[in-house]
N, C-alpha and C positions, 0 to 999 in steps of 0.2 A: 441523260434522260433514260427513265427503265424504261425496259421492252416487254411487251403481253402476247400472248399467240392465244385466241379465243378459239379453241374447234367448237362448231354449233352455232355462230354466230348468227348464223341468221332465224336463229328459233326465238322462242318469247326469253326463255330464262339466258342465253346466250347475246342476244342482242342489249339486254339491260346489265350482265355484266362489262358488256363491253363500253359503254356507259359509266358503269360507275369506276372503271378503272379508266377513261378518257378523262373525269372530272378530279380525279388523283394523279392527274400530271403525268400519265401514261402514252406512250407510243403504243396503239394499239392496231394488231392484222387480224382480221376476222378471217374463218376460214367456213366454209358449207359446203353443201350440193348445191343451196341455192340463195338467192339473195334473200332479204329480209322483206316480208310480202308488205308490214303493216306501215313500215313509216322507214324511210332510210339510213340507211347505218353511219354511225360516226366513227365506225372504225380508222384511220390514217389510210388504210389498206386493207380491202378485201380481195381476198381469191376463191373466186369458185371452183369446187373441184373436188375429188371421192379421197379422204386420206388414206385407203385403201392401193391408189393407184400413186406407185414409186415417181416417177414425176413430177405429181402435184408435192409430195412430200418432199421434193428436193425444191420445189419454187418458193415452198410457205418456210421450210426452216435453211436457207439459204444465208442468213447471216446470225449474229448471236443474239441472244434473248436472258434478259435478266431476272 
């Protein structure tokens, strides 16, 4: 199964691609500041957190991605 890393996910245009690459038989990890306010995410995995800050960037790409 491919792998996705959505940064933005929890915004309008972020959370619907996450969406349409879930409905393409995707493994998908959404990443934000903050969760998605309007309707819940179908990401596999989300992580909240500033990709600014090297820790969160070791949690979200911590394995490979296709």
């Amino acid at each position: 199964m491919k792998k996705a890393i959505v940064c933005g996910a929890g915004g309008f245009i972020g959370s619907h691609l996450v969406r349409r690459l879930k409905a393409d038989g995707m493994w998908v990890r959404g990443v934000d500041l903050k969760f998605p306010e309007f309707a819940e995410t179908e990401a596999d995995d989300f992580i909240e957190g500033d990709l600014r800050d090297v820790s969160v960037c070791e949690r979200v790409f911590d394995q490979p991605v296709e």
